[in-house]
PANU-24094 format. One line per field, with one value per residue (C-alpha): x, y, z; residue number from 1; residue in one letter. Coordinates in steps of 0.25 Angstrom, whole numbers, plus 5000, padded with zeros to 4 digits. Layout:
% PANU-24094
u	X / ...
v	Y / ...
w	Z / ...
seq	NUM / ...
type	a / ...
***
This chain:
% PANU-24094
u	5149 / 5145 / 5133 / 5129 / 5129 / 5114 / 5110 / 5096 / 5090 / 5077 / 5067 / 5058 / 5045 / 5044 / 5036 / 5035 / 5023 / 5024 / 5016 / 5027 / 5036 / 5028 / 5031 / 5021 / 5023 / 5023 / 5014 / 5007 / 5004 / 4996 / 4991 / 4984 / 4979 / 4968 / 4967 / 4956 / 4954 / 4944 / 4936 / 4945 / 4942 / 4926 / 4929 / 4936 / 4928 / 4919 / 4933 / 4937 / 4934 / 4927 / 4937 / 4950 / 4963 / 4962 / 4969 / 4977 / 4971 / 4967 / 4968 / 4983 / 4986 / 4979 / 4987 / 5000 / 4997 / 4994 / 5008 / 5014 / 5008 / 5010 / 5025 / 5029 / 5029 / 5020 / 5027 / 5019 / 5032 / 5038 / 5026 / 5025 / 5041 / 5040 / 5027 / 5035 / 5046 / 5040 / 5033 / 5024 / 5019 / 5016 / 5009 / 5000 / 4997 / 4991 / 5003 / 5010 / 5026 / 5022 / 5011 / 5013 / 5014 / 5007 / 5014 / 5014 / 5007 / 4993 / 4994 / 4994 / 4982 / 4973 / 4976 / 4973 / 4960 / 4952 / 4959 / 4954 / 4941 / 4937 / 4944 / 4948 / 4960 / 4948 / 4942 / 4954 / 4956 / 4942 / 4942 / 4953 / 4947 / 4935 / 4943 / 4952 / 4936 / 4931 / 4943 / 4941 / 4955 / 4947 / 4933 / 4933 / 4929 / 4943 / 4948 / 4962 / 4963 / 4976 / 4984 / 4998 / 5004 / 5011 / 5021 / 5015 / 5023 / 5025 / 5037 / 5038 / 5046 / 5035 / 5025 / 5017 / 5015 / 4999 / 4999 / 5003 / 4993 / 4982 / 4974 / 4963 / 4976 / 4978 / 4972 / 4969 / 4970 / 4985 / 4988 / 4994 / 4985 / 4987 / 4985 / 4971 / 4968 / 4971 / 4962 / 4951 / 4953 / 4952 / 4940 / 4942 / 4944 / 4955 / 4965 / 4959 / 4949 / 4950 / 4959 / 4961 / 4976 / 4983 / 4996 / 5007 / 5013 / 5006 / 5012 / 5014 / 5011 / 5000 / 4994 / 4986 / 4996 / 4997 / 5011 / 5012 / 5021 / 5021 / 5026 / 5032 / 5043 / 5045 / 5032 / 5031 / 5018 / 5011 / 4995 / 4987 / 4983 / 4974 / 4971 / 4958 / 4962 / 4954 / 4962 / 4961 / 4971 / 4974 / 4967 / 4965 / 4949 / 4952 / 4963 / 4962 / 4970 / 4972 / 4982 / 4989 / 4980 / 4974 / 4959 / 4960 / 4964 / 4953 / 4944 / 4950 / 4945 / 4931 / 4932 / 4938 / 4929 / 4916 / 4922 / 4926 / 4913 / 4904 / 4914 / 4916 / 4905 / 4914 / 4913 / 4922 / 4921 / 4932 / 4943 / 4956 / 4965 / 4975 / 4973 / 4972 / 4959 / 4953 / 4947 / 4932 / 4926 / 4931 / 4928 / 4915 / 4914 / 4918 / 4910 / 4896 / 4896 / 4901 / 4900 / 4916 / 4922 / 4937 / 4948 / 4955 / 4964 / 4954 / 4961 / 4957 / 4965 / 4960 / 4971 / 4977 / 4993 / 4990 / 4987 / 4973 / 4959 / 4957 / 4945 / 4945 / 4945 / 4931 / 4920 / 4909 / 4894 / 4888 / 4873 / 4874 / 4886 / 4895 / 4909 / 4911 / 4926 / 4934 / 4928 / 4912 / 4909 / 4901 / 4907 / 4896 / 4895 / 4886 / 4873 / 4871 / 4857 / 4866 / 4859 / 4852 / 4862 / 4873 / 4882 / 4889 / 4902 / 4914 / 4920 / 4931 / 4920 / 4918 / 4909 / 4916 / 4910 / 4913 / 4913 / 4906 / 4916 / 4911 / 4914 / 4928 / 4932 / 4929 / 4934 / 4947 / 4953 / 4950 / 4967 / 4967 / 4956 / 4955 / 4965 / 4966 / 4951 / 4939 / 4932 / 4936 / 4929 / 4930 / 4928 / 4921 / 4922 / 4906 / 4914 / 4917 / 4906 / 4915 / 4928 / 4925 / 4920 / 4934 / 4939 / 4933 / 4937 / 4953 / 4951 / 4947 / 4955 / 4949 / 4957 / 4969 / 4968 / 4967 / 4977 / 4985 / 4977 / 4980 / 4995 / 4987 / 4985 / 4999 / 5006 / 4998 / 5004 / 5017 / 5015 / 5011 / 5022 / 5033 / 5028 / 5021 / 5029 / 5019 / 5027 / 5026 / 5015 / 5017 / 5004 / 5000 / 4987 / 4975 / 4971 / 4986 / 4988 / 4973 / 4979 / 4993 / 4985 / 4974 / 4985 / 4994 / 4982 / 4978 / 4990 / 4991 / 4977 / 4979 / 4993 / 4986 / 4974 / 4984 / 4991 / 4979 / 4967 / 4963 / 4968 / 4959 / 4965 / 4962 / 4949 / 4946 / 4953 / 4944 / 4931
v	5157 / 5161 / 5167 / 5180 / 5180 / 5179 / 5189 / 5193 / 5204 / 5209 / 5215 / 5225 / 5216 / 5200 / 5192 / 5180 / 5169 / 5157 / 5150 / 5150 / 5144 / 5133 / 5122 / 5115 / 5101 / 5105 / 5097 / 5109 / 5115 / 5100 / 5103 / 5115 / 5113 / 5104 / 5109 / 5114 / 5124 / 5133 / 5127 / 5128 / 5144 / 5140 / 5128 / 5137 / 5149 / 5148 / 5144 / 5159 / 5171 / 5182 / 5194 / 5195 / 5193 / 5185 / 5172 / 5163 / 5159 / 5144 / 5140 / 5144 / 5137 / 5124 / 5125 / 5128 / 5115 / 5106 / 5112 / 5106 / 5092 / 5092 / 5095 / 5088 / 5102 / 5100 / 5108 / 5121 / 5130 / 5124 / 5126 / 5140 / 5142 / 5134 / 5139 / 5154 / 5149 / 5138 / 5145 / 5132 / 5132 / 5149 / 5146 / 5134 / 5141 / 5153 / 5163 / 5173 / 5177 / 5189 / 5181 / 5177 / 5163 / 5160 / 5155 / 5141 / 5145 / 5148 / 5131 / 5128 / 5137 / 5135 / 5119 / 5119 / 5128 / 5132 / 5120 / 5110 / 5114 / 5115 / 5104 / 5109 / 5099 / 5090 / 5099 / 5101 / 5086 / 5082 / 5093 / 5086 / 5073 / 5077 / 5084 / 5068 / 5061 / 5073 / 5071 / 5055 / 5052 / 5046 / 5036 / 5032 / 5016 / 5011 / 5017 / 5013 / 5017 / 5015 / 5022 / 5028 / 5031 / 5044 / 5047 / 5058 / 5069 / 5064 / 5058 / 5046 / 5052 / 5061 / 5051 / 5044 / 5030 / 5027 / 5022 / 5035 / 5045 / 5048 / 5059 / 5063 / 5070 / 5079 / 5093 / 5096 / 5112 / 5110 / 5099 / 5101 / 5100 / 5087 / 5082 / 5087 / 5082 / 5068 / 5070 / 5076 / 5063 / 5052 / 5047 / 5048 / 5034 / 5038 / 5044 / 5038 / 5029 / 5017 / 5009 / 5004 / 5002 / 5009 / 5017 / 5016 / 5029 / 5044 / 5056 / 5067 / 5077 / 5069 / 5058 / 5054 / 5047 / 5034 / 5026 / 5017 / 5010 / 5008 / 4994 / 4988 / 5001 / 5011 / 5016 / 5031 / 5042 / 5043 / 5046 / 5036 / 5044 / 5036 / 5036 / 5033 / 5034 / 5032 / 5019 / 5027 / 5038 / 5036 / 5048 / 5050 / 5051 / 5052 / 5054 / 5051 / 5052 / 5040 / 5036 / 5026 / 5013 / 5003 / 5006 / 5021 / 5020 / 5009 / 5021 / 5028 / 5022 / 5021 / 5036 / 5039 / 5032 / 5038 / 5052 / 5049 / 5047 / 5057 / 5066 / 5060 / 5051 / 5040 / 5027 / 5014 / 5002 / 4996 / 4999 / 4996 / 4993 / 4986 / 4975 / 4986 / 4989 / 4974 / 4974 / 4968 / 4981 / 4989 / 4979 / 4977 / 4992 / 4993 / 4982 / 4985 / 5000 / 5004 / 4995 / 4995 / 4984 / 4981 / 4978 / 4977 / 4963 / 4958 / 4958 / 4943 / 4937 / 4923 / 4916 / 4906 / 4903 / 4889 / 4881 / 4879 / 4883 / 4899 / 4905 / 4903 / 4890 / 4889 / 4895 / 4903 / 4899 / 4915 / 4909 / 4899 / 4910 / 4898 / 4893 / 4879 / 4874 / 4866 / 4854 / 4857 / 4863 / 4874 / 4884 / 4893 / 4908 / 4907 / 4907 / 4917 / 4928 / 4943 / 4954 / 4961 / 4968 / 4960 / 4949 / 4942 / 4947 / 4947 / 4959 / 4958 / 4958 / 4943 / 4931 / 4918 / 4904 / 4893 / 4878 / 4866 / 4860 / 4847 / 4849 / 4853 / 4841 / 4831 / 4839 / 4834 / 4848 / 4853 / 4853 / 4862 / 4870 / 4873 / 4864 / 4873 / 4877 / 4867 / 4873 / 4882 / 4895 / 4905 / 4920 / 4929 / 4944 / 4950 / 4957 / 4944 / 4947 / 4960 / 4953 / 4942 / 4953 / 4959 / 4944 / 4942 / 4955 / 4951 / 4939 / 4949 / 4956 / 4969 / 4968 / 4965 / 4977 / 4984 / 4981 / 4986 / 5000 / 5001 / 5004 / 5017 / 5022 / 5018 / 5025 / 5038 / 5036 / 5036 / 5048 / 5055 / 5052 / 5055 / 5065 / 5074 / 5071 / 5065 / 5056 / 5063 / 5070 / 5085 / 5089 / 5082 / 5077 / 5069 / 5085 / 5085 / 5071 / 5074 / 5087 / 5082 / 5069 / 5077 / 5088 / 5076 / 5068 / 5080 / 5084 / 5068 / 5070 / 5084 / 5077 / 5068 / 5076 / 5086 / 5072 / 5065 / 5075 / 5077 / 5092 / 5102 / 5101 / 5085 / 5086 / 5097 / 5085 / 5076 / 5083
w	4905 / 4920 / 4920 / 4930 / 4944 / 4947 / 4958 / 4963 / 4958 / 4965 / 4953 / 4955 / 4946 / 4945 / 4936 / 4941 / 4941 / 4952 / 4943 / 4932 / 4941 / 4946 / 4938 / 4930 / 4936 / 4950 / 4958 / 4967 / 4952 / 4948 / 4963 / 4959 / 4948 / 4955 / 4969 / 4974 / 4987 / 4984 / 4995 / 5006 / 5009 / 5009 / 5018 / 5026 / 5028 / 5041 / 5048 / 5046 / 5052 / 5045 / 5051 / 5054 / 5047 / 5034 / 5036 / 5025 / 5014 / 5017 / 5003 / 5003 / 5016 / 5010 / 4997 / 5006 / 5014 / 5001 / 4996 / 5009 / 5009 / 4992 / 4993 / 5007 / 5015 / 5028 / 5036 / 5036 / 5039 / 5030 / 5019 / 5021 / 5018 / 5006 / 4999 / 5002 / 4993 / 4983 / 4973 / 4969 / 4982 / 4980 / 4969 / 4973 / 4985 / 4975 / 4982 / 4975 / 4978 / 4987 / 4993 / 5009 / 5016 / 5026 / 5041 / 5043 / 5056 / 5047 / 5045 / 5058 / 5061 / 5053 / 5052 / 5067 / 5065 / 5053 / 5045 / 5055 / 5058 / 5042 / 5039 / 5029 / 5026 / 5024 / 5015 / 5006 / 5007 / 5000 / 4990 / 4984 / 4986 / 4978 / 4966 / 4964 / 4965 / 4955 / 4946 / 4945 / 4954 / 4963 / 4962 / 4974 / 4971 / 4978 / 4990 / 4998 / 5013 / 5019 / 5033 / 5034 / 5045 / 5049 / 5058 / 5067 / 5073 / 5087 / 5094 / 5101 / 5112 / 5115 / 5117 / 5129 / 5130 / 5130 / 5143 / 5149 / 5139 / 5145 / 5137 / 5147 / 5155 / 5143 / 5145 / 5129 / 5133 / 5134 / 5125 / 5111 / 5100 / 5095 / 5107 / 5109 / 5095 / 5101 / 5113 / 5102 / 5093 / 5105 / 5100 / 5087 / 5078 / 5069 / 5081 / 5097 / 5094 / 5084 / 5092 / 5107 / 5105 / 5112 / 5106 / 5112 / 5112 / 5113 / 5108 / 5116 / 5103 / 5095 / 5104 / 5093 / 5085 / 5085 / 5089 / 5074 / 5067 / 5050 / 5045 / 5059 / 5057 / 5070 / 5076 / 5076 / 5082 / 5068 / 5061 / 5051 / 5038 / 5032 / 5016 / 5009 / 4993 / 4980 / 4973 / 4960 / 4960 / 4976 / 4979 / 4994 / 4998 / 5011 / 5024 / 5039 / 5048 / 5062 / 5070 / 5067 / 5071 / 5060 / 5066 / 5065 / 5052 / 5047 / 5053 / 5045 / 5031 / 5037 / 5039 / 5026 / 5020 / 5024 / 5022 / 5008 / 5006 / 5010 / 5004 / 4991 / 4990 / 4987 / 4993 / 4987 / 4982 / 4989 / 5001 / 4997 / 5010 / 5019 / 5030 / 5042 / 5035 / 5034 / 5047 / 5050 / 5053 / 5042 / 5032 / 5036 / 5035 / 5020 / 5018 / 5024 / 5028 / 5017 / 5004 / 5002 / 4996 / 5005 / 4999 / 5012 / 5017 / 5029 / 5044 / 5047 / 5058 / 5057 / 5053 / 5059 / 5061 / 5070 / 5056 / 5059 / 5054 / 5051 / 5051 / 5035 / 5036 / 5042 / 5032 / 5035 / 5034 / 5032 / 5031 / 5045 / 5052 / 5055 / 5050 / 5045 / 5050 / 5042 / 5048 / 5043 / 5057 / 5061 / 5068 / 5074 / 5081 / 5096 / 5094 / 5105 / 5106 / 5105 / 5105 / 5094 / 5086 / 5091 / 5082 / 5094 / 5088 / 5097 / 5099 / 5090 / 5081 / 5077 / 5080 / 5084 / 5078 / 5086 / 5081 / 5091 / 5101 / 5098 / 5082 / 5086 / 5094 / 5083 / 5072 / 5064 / 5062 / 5078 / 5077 / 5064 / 5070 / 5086 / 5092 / 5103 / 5107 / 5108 / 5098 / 5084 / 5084 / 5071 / 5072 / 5063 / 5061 / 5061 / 5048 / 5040 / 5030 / 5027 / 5029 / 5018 / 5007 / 5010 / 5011 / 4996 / 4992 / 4993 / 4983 / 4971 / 4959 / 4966 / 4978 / 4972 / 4965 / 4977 / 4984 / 4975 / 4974 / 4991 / 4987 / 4982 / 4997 / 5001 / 4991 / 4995 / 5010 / 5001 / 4994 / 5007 / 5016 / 5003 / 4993 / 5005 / 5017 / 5027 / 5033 / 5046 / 5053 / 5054 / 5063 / 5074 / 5080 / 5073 / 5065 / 5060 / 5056 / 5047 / 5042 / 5036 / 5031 / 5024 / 5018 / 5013 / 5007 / 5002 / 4994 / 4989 / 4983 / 4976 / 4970 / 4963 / 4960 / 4951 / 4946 / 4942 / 4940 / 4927 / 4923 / 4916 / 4903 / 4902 / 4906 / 4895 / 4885 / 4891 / 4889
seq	1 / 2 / 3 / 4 / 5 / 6 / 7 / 8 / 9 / 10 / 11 / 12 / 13 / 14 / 15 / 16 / 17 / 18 / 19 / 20 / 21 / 22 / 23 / 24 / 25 / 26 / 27 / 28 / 29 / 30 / 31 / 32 / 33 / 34 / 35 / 36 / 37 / 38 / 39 / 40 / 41 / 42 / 43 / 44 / 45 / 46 / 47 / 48 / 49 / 50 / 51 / 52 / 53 / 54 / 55 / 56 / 57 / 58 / 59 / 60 / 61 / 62 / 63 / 64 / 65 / 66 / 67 / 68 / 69 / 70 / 71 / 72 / 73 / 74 / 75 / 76 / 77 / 78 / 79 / 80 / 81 / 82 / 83 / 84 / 85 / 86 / 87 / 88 / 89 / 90 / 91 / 92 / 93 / 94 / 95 / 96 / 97 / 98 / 99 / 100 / 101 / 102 / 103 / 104 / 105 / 106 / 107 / 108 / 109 / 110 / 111 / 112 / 113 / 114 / 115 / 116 / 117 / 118 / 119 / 120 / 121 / 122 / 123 / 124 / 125 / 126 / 127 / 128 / 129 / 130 / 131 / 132 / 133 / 134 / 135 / 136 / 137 / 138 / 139 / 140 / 141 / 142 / 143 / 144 / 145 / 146 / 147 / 148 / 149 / 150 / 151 / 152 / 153 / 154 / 155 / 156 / 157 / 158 / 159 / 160 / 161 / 162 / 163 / 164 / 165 / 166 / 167 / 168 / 169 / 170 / 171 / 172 / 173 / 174 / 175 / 176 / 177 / 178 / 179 / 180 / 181 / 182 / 183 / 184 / 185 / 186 / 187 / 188 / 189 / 190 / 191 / 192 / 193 / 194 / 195 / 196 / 197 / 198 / 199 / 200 / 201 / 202 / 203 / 204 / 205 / 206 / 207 / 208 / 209 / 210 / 211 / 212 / 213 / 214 / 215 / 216 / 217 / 218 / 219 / 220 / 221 / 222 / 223 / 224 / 225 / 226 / 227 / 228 / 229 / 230 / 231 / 232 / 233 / 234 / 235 / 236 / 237 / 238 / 239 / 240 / 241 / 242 / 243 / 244 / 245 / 246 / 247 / 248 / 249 / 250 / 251 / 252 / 253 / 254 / 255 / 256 / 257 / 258 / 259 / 260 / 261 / 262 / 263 / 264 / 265 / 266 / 267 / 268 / 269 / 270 / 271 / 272 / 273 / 274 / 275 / 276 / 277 / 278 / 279 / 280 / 281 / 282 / 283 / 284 / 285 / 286 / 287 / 288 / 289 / 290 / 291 / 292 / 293 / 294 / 295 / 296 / 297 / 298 / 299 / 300 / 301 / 302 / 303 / 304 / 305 / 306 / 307 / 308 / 309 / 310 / 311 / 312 / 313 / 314 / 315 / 316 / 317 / 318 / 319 / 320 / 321 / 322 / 323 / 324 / 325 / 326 / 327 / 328 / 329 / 330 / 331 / 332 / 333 / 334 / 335 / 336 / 337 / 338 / 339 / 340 / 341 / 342 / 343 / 344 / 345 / 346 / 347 / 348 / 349 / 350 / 351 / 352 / 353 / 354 / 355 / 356 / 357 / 358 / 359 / 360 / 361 / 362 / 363 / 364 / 365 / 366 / 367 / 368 / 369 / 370 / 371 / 372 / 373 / 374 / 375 / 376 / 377 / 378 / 379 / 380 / 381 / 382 / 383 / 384 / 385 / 386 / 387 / 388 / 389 / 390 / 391 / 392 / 393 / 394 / 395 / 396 / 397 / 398 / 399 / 400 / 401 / 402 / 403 / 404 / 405 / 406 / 407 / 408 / 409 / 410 / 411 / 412 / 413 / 414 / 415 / 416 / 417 / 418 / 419 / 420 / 421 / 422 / 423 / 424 / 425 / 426 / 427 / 428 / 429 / 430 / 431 / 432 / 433 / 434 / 435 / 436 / 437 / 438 / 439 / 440 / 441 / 442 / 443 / 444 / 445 / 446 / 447 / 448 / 449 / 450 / 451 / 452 / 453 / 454 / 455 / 456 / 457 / 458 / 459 / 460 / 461 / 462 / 463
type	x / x / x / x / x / x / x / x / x / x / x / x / x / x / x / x / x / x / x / x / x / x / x / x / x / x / x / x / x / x / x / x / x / x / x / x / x / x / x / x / x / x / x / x / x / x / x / x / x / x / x / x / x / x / x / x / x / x / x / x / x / x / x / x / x / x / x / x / x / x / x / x / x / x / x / x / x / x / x / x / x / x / x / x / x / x / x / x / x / x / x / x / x / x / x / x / x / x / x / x / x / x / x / x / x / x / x / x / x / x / x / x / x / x / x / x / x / x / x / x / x / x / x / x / x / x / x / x / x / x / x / x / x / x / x / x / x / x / x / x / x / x / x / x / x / x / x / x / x / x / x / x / x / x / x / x / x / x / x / x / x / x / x / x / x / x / x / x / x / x / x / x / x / x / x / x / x / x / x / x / x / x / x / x / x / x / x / x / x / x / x / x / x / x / x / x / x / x / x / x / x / x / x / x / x / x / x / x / x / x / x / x / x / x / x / x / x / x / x / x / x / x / x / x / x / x / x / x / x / x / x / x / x / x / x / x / x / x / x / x / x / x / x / x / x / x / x / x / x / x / x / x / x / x / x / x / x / x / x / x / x / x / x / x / x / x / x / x / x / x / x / x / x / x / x / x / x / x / x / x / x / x / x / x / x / x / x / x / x / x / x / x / x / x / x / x / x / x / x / x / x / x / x / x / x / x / x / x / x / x / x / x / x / x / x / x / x / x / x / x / x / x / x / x / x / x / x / x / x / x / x / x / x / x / x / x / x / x / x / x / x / x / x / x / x / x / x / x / x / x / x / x / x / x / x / x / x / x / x / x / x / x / x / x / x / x / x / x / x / x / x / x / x / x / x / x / x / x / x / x / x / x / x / x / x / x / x / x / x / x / x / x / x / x / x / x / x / x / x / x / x / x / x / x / x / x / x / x / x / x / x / x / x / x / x / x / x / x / x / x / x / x / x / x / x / x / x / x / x / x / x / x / x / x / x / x / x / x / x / x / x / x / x / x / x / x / x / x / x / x / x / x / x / x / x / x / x / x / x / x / x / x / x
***
């Protein structure tokens, strides 16, 4: 039969538990079984007054922002609405039903002060990072670096093109602030100074975006967030944001790199990464500076498409420093005086050997080599030592190994722009674009931290 009507009735007691109601598979429940923010009010402490009214807890706005970039929510309005109503979110955020939210506005404030000057997004970020190492999802032998691009939150229709930017008539008292984070960031290699192209188009709103296009698609305003994983469970060491340009974000790596280790004391056995990254200078930088083994493709533009001889087909003499032609002649570098601390590189970085003209004129093969210059002359990068160890690596069952861990980087961009919305910028300037990135990666990281860690019951089995 019809049950009752079922009308509301207001009762004087309740008793009632959030935590009952949270279900036992929910993913912010996983989440908080491993987080770790007891540092954040230490980290934070010299950044606060001693008198005056007492602020918002910034351990509840830091677990009310990871809830946002775990579940998709990035809009901080809209956050505040929802942990008012979910009562998940109440309870990860350590809130009871009578307890307060606090405004949207208290995000923005204190991202663009206390938060910003602490760093302590950063902070967050790396105490994570050191609980997946601590818990052995991360060994730190293999890394994978890769960049994604992001579409910024700028319009085309509110742009400039380059030609007709000038920064120095900008008055940085009246601009917005993204726009003064452009003119602070100028000379900075990630965002003004690691490439002399010049962008087509400048925003009006965030001038430091960068005019890009993914896979020959549409071109749109968009950032570089840039991942440095551990292979092992695709745990991400590190985050930086660029623009959008294949040398900021091979700077990038570099950076990443080097902060991974000084933090972590981790340093790889190997880099795992796509062609953008196989330049001369890089390698040589894994190679030599730092002792890494590169699993990257190398960038070598020596081929030929006119059917004659490549620069693989002459062999190098490393004990004499010539090149022997197909022929059995020597192809030799100018035997000039430079000065001390000088290699008499070019400046595209390489030295160019040059075979006698008199050798060329009798040769058989002058058609198949120079047929249209009197003499054949072969370049060589000051890098090729670093180039052939990379060159070498490609041949072995290592590298194909590999290639097939990089899809681990890739899919993490995946992840990010599907499962936590960052498919579009939200803040602007060069600080926004690191805050969203660092948020996001941090939220990927504390996922897989709850999924893979070992829980305290298995390690009392285990012992």
């Amino acid at each position: 039969m019809m049950g009752p009507r079922q009308e509301a009735q207001t009762a004087l007691f309740y008793d009632f538990s959030i935590e009952a109601h949270v279900p036992s598979g929910h993913v912010l429940r996983a989440i908080n079984g491993v987080i770790d923010l007891s540092s954040v009010r230490a980290h934070l402490t010299e950044f606060y007054s001693s008198t005056g009214r007492p602020s918002v807890d910034p351990e509840l706005m830091m677990r009310m922002l990871l809830v946002g970039y775990v579940m998709g929510i990035r809009s901080e309005r809209r956050l505040c609405e929802e942990v008012h109503l979910n009562l998940a979110y109440r309870w990860f955020c350590k809130l009871d039903l009578t307890d307060p939210i606090p405004d949207n506005s208290a995000f923005s404030k204190n991202r663009h002060g206390r938060f910003r000057d602490s760093d302590v997004l950063r902070h967050v970020f790396e105490t994570v990072v050191a609980q997946c190492i601590k818990s052995g999802l991360a060994s730190g032998q293999r890394y994978a670096a890769d960049a994604s691009i992001i579409a910024a939150d700028a319009n085309r229709q509110k742009s400039t093109p380059k030609a007709d930017w000038n920064p120095e008539t900008i008055d940085p008292s009246e601009a917005p602030r993204a726009v003064r984070e452009y003119l602070e960031t100028l000379d900075d290699a990630a965002f003004g100074a690691a490439s002399t192209v010049t962008p087509k188009f400048i925003a009006h709103s965030d001038p430091a975006v960068h005019w890009a296009a993914a896979r020959d698609g549409p071109a749109f305003f968009a950032y570089s967030t840039n991942y440095l994983i551990d292979t092992d469970n695709a745990v991400i060491l590190d985050v930086e944001p660029t623009r959008s340009v294949r040398q900021a974000e091979v700077g990038a790596v570099r950076t990443m790199i080097d902060r991974v280790h000084e933090a972590h004391d981790l340093l790889p056995e190997r880099l795992i990464a796509d062609t953008a990254y196989g330049s001369a200078p890089m390698l040589d930088w894994l190679v030599v500076q730092r002792g890494i083994a590169p699993h990257i493709p190398v960038i070598d533009k020596s081929g030929r498409k006119d059917g004659t001889f490549e620069r693989a087909d002459f062999t190098y003499d490393a004990e004499n420093d010539l090149y022997i032609c197909p022929n059995g002649k020597e192809l030799k570098k100018p035997q000039r005086a430079y000065k001390a601390g000088t290699t008499g590189a070019n400046k595209d970085e390489t030295i160019r050997y040059r075979a006698r003209k008199s050798d060329c004129d009798a040769c058989d093969l002058k058609e198949r080599c120079c047929p249209k210059s009197p003499q054949r002359k072969v370049t060589r990068s000051i890098y090729e030592t670093s180039r052939d160890v990379a060159r070498v690596l490609s041949q072995t069952q290592e590298y194909a190994i590999s290639c097939k861990l990089r899809k681990k980087v890739e899919m993490s961009f995946a992840h990010l722009k599907r499962s936590h919305g960052l498919g579009r910028l939200r803040l602007r300037g060069p600080y926004g674009a690191h805050d969203e990135f660092i948020l996001a990666a941090t939220a990927q990281n504390l996922k897989k931290l709850a999924k893979f860690a070992p829980k305290p019951t298995q390690a009392i089995a285990a012992a």
